[in-house]
Backbone bond lengths (Angstrom), bond angles and torsions (degrees), N, CA, C in turn:
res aa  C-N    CA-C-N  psi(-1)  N-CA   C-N-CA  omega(-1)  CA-C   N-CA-C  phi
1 X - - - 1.467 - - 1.518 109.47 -
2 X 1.323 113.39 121.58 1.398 116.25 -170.84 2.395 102.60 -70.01
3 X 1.196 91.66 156.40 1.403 89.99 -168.68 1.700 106.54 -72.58
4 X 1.269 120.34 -14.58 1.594 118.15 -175.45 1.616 96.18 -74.34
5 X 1.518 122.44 -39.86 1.462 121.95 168.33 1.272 114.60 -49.80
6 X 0.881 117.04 -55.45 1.805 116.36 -175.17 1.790 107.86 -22.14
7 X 1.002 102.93 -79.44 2.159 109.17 -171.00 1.935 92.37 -57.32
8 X 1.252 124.24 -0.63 1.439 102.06 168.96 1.613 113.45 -76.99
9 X 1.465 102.76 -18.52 1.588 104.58 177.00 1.204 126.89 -76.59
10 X 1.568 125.15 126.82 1.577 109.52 -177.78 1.418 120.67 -78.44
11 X 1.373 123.07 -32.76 1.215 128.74 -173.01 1.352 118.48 -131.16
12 X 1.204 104.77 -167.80 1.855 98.52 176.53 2.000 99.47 -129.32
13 X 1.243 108.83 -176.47 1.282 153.51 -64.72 1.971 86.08 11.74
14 X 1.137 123.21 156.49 1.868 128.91 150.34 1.264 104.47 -79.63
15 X 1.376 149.49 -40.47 1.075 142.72 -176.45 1.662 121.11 -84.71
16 X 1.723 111.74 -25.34 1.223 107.21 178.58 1.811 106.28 -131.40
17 X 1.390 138.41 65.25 0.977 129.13 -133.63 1.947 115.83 -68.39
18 X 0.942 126.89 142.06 1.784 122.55 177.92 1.491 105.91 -43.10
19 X 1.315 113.92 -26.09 1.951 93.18 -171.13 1.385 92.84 -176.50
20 X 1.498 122.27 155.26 0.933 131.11 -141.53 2.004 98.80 -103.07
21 X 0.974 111.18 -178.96 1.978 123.89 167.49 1.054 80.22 -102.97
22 X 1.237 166.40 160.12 1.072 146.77 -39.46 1.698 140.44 -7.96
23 X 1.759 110.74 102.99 0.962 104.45 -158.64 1.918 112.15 -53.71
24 X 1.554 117.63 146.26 1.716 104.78 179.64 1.823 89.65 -60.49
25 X 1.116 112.57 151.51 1.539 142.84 147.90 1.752 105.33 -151.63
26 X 1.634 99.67 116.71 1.554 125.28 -177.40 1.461 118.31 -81.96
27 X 1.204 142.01 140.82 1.301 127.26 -164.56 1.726 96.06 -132.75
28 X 1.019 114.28 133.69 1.938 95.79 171.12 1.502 121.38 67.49
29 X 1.339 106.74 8.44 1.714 121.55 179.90 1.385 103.14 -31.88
30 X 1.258 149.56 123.23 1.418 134.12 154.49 1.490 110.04 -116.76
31 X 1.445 130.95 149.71 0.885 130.22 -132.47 2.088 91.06 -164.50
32 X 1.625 111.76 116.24 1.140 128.93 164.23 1.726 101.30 -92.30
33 X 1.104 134.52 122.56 1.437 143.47 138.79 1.113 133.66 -114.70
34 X 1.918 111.05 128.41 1.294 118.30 162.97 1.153 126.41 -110.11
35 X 1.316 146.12 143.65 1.354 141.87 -162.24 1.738 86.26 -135.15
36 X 1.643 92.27 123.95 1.666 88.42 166.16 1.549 110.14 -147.68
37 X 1.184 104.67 -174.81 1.844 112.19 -179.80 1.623 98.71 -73.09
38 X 1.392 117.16 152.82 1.010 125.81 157.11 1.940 124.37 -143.21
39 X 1.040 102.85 -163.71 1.870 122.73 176.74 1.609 92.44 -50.89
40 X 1.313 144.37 137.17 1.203 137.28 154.65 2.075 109.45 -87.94
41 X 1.456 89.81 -34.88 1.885 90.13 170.67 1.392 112.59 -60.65
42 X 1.138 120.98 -58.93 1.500 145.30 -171.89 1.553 95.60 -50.45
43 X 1.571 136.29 -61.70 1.151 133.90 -167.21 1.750 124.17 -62.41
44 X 1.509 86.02 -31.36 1.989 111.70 -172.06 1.951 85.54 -73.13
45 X 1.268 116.28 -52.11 1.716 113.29 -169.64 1.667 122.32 -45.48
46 X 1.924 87.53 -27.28 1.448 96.76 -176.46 1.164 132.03 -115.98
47 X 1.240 120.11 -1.53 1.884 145.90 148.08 0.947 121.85 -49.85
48 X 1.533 123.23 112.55 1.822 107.92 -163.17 1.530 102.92 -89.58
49 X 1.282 158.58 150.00 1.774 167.05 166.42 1.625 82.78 -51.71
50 X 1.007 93.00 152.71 1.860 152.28 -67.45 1.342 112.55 -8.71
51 X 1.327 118.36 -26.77 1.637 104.11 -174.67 1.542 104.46 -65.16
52 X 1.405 107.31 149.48 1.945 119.49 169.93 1.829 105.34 -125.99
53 X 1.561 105.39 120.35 0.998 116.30 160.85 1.746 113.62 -74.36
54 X 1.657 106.66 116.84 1.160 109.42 -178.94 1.793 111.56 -105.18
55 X 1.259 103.80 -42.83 1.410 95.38 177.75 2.230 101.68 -112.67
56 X 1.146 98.12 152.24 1.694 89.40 179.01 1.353 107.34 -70.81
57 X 1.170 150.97 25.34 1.441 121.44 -174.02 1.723 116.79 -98.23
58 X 1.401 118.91 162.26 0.784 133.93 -136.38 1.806 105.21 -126.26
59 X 1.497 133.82 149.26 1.572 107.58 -169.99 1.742 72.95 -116.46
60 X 1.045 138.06 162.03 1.522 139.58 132.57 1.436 104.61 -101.22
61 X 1.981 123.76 155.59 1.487 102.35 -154.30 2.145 61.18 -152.66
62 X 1.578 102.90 139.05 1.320 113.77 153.59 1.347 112.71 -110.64
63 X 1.013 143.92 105.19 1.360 122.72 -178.28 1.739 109.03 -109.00
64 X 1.193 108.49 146.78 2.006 130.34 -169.71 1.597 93.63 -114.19
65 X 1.260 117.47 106.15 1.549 85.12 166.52 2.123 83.98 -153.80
66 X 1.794 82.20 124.44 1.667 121.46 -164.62 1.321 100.20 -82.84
67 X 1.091 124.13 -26.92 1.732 131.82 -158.53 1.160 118.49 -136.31
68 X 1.280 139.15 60.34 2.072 138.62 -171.76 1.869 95.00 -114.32
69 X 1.320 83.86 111.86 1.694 80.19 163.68 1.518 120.40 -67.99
70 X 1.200 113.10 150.53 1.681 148.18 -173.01 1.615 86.89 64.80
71 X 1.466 155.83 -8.47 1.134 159.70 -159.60 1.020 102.34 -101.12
72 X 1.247 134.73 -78.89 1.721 133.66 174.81 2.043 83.95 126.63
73 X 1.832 92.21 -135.29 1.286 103.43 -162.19 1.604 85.17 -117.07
74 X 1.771 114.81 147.57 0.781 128.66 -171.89 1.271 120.08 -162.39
75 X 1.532 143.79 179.99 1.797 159.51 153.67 1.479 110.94 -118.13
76 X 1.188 103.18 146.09 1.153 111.78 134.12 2.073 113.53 -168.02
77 X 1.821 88.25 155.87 1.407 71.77 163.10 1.291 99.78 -145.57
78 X 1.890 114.24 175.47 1.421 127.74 -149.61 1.570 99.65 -165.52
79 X 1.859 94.92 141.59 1.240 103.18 166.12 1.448 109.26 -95.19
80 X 1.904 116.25 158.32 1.498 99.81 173.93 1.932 91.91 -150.68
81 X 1.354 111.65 148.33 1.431 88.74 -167.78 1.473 81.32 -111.87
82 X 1.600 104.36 -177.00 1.670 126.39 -171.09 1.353 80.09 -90.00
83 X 1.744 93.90 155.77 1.711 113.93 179.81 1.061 95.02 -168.36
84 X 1.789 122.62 146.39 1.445 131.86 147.02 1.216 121.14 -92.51
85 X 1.103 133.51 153.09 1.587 163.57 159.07 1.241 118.26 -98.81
86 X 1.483 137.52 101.00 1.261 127.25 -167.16 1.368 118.96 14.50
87 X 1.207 132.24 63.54 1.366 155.39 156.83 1.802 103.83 88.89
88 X 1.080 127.29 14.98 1.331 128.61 -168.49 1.814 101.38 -97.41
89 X 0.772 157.41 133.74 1.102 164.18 116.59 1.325 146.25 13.25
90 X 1.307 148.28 97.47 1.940 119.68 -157.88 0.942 93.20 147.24
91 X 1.397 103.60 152.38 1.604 127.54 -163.56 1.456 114.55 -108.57
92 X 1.131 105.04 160.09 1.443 116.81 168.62 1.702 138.96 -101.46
93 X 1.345 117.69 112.49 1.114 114.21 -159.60 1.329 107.92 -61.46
94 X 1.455 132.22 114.01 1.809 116.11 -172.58 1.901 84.44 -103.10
95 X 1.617 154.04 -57.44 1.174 139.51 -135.49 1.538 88.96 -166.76
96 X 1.835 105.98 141.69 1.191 98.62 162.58 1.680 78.99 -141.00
97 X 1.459 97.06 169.46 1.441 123.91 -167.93 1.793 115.32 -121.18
98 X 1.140 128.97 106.60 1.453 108.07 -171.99 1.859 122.82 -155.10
99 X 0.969 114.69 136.47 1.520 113.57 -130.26 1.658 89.76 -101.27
100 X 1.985 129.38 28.35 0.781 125.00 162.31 2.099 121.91 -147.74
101 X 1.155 93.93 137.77 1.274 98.50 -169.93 1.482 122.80 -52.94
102 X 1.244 112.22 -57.32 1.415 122.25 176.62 2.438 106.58 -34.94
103 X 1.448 92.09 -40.89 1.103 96.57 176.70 1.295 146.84 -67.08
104 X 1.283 85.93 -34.81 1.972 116.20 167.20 1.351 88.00 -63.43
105 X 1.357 111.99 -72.76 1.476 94.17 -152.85 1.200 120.24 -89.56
106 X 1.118 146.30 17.15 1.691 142.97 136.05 1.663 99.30 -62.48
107 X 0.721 107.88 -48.58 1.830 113.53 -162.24 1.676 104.42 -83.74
108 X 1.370 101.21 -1.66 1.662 111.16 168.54 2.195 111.62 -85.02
109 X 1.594 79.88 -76.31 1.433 119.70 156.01 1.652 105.30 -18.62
110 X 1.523 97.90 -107.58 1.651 120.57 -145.03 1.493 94.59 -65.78
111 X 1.304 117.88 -14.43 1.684 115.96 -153.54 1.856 101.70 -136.85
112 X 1.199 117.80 -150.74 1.004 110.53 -175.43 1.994 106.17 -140.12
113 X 1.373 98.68 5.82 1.661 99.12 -172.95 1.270 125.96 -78.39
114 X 1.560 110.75 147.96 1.613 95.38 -140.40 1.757 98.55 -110.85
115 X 1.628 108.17 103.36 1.010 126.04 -140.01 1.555 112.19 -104.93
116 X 1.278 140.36 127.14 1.673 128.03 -172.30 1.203 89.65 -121.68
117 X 1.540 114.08 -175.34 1.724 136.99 171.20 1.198 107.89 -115.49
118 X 1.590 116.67 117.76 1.642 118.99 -169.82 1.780 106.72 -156.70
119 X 0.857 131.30 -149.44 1.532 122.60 -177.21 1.892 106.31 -154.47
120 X 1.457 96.98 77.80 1.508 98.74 173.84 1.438 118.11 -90.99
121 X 1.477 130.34 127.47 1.338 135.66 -171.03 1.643 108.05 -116.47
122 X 1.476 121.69 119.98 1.319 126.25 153.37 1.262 143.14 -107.12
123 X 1.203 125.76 99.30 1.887 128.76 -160.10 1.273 103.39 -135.28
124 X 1.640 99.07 -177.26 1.294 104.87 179.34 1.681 101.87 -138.24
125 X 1.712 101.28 138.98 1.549 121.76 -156.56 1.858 95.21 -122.01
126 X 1.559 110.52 89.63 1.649 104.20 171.17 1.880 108.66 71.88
127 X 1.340 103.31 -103.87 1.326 105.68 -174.10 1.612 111.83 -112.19
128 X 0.833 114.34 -16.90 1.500 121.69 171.93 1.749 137.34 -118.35
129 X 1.484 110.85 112.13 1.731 107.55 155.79 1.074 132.01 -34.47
130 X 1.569 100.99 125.01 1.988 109.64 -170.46 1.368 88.26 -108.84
131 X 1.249 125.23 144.13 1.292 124.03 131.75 1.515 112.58 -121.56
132 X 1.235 129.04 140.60 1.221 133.47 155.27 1.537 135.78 -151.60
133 X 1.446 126.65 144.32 1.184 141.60 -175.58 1.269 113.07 -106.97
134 X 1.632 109.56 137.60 1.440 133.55 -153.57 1.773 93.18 -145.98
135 X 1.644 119.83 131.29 0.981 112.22 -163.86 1.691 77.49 -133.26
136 X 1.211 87.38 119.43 2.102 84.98 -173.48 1.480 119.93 89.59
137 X 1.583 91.29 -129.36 1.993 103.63 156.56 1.560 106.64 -110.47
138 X 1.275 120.55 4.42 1.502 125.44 165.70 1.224 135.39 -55.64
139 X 1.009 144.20 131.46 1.475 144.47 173.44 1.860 105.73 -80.93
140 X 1.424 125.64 123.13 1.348 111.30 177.24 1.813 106.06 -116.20
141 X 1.525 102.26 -28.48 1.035 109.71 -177.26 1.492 126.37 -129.86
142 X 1.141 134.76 154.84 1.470 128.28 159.52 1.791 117.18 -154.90
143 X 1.182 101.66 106.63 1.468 129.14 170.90 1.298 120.02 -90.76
144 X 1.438 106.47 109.04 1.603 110.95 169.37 1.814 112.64 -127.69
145 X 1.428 107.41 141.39 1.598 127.41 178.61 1.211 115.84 -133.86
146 X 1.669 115.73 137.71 1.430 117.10 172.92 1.628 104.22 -64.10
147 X 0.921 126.55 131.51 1.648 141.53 133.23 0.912 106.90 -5.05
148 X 1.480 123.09 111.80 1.309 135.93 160.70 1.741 111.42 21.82
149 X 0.968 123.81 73.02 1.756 134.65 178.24 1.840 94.77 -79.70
150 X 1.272 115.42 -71.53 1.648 123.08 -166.43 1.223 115.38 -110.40
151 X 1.098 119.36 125.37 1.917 119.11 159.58 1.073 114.04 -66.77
152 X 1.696 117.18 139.56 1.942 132.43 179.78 1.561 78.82 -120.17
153 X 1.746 89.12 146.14 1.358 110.95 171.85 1.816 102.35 -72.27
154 X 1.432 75.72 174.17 2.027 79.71 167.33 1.394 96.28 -57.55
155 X 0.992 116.61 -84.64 1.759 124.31 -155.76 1.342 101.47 -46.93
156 X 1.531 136.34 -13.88 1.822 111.23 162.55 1.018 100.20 -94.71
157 X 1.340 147.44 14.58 1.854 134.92 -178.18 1.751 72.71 -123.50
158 X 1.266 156.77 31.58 1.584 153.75 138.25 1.366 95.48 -86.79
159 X 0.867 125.22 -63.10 1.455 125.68 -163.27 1.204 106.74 -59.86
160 X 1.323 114.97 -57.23 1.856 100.42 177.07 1.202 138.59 -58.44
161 X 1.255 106.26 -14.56 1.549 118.07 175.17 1.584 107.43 -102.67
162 X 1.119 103.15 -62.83 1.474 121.88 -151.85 1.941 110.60 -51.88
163 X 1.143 118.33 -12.23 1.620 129.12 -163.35 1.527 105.78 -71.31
164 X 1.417 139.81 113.43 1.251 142.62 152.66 1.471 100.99 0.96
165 X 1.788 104.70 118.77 1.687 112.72 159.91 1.352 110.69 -122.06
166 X 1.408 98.60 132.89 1.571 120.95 163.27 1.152 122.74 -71.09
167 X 1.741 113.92 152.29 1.558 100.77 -174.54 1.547 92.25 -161.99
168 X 1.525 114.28 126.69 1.195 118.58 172.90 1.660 135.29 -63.80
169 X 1.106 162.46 26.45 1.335 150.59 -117.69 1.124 87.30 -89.54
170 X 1.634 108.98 138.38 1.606 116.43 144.64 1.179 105.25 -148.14
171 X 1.196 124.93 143.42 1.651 151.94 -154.34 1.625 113.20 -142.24
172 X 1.158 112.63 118.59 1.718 117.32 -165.44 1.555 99.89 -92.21
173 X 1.930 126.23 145.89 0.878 102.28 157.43 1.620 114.75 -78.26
174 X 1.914 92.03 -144.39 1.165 108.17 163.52 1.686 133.26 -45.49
175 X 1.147 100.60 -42.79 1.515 123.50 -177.97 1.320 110.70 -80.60
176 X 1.183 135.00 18.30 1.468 131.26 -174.89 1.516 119.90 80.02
177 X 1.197 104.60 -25.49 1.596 116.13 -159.95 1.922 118.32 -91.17
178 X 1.239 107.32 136.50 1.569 97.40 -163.72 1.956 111.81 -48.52
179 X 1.249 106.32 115.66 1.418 107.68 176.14 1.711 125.92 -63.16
180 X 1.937 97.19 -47.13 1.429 134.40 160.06 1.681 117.04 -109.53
181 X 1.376 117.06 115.32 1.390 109.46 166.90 1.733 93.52 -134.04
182 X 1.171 120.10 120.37 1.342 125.80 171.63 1.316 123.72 -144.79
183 X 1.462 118.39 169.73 1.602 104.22 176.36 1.992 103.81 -132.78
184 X 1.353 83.37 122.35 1.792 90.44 -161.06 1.619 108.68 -80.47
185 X 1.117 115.40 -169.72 1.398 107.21 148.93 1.628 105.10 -179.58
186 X 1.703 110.35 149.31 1.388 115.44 -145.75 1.637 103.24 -162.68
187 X 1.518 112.98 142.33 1.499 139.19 -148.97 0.962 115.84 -120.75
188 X 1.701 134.00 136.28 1.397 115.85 174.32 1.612 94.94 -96.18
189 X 1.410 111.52 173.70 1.703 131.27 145.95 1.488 137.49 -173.82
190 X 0.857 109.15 -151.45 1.563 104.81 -155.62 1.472 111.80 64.80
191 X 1.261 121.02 35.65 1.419 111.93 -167.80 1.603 115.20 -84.02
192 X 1.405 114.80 148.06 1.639 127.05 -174.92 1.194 90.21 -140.25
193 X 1.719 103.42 131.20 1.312 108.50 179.50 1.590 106.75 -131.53
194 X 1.552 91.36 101.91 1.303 131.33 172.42 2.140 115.48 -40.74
195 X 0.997 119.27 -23.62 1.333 133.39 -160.19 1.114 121.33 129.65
196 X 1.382 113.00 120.73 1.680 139.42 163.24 1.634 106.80 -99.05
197 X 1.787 99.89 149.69 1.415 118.65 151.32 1.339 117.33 -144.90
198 X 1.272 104.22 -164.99 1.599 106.69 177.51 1.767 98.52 -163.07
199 X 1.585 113.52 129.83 1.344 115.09 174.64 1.168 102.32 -145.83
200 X 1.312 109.75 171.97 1.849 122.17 146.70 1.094 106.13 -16.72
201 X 1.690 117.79 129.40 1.494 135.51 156.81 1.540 128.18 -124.90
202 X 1.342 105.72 147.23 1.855 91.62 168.13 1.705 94.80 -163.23
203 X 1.133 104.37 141.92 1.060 135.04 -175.75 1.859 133.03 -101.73
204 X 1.118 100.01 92.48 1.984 87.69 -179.62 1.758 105.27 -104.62
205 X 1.136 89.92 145.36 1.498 90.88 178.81 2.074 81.87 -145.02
206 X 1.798 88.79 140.38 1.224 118.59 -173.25 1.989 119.47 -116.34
207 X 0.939 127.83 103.58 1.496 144.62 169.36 1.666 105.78 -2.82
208 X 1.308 123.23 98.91 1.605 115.71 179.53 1.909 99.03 -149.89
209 X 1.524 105.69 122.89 1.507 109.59 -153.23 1.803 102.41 -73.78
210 X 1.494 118.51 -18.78 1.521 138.41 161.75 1.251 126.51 -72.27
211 X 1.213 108.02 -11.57 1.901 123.15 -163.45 1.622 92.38 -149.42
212 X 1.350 122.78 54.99 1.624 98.98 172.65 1.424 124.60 -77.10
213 X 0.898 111.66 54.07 1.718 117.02 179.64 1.580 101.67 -55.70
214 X 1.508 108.61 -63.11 1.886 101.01 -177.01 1.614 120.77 -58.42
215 X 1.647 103.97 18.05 1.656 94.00 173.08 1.642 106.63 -94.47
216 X 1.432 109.11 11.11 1.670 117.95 176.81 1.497 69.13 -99.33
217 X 1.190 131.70 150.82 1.472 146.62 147.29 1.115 97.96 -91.52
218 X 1.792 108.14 144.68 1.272 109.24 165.04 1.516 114.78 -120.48
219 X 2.018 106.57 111.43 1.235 127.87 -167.92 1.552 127.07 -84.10
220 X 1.415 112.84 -28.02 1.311 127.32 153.46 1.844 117.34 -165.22
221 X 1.124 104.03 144.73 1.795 127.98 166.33 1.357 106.41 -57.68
222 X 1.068 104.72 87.37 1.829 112.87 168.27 1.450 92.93 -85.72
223 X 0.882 166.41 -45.58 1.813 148.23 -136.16 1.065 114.33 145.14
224 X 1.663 106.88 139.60 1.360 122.65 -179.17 1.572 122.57 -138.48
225 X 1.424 124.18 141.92 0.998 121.42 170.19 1.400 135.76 -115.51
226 X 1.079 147.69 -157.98 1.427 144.68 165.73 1.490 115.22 -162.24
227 X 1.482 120.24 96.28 1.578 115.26 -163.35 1.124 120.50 -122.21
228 X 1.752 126.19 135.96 1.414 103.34 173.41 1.439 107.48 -121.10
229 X 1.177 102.42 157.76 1.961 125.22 -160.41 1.219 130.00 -118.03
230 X 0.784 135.64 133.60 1.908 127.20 136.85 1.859 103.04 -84.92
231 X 1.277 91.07 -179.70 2.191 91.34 -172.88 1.451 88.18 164.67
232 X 1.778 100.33 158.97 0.730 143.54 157.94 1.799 129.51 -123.92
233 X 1.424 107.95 131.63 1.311 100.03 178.31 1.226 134.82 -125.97
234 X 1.629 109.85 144.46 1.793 101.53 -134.29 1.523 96.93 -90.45
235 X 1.530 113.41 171.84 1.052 130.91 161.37 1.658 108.78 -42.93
236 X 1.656 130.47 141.78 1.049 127.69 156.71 1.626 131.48 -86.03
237 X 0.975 130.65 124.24 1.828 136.16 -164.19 1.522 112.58 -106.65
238 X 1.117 108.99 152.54 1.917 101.19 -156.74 1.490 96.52 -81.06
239 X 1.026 153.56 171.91 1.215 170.34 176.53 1.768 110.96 -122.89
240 X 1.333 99.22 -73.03 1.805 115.85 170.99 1.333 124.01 -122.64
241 X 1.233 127.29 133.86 1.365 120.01 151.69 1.639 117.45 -86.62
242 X 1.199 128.70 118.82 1.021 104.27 162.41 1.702 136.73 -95.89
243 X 1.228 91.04 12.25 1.884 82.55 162.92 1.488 102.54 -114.94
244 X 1.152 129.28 47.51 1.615 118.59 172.43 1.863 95.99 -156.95
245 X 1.489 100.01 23.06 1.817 98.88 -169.07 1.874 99.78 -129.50
């Protein structure tokens, strides 16, 4: 391979690449959310500046999604807390969880989401939505919702998704030392919203030193949804550098 070829490659293996250019377009997205109270100390420790945590709450996100081009079928789920931006609105991506490779690493890679390998499951058991995350043979999470109880208009199943997310990337070089440390931020659209609800929620989250999700305590169930989608997901745009700011 001549060396001017080399930077034509996006990824590695070069011969068999982790995930495809194919832009994501989501088909059938379904989506468990809980939004609850949390730690207000605990949240400020983990918000990187410029963002300001104003109120503590917290999103928990299951996501099902059967249909992602160059992706296949896949999970994941993620905590993300509320944050402002010079008075604008949007959360912060703190952990996502996701039980396929191709995904991590585009969503490592091309983007900035900060992505592990774990085993999140979302179904439905009789009368109620399960979601839960298992990191190993561990239990980290368990999410349960009544079945479709209330209809949300489009514009409240927009709001839960749709809000500017932040996302930390940092990437070390050779030398140990951060090569990339930035703070991105990134949009869905094309959105079709397939069906919204809203029911009964409750939330357990369980002590795991790889998965610390229960170091957000969860202090009260503000709101929950259950949504299904089509989407698109946008390119991410730098926000900060922090070694050149």
């Amino acid at each position: 391979m001549r060396a001017l070829d080399v930077p034509e490659r996006f990824t590695t293996p070069i011969d068999s690449p982790a995930y495809p250019m194919t832009p994501p377009r989501f088909t059938d997205r379904e989506y468990l959310n809980i939004t609850y109270r949390s730690d207000l100390d605990v949240l400020r420790r983990l918000v990187p500046e410029p963002l300001t945590v104003v109120d503590p709450l917290v999103r928990f996100e299951m996501m099902r999604m059967p249909d992602s081009t160059g992706l296949g079928d896949y999970s994941e789920c993620g905590l993300l807390i509320k944050v402002e931006l010079d008075g604008e609105e949007g959360e912060f991506n703190l952990a996502m969880y996701v039980d396929s490779l191709p995904a991590i690493a585009s969503g490592r890679e091309l983007s900035a989401y900060p992505k592990k390998l774990a085993n999140p499951r979302l179904y439905l058991e009789s009368d109620t939505l399960v979601g839960t995350l298992d990191y190993g043979s561990l239990r980290v999470a368990t999410a349960t919702m009544g079945y479709k109880h209330q209809d949300l208009t489009d514009e409240q199943a927009r709001a839960e998704i749709c809000k500017p997310t932040y996302l930390l990337k940092i990437m070390p070089g050779y030398d140990g030392k951060p090569r990339i440390c930035e703070l991105a931020c990134t949009t869905i659209s094309e959105v079709v919203i397939k069906g919204a609800w809203t029911s009964p929620a409750r939330l357990q989250l369980f002590t795991h030193v790889m998965a610390p999700m229960a170091d957000l305590p969860v202090l009260e169930v503000v709101s929950s949804s259950h949504i299904l989608t089509d989407l698109t997901l946008g390119h991410a745009n730098l926000v900060r550098d922090y070694l050149n700011s």
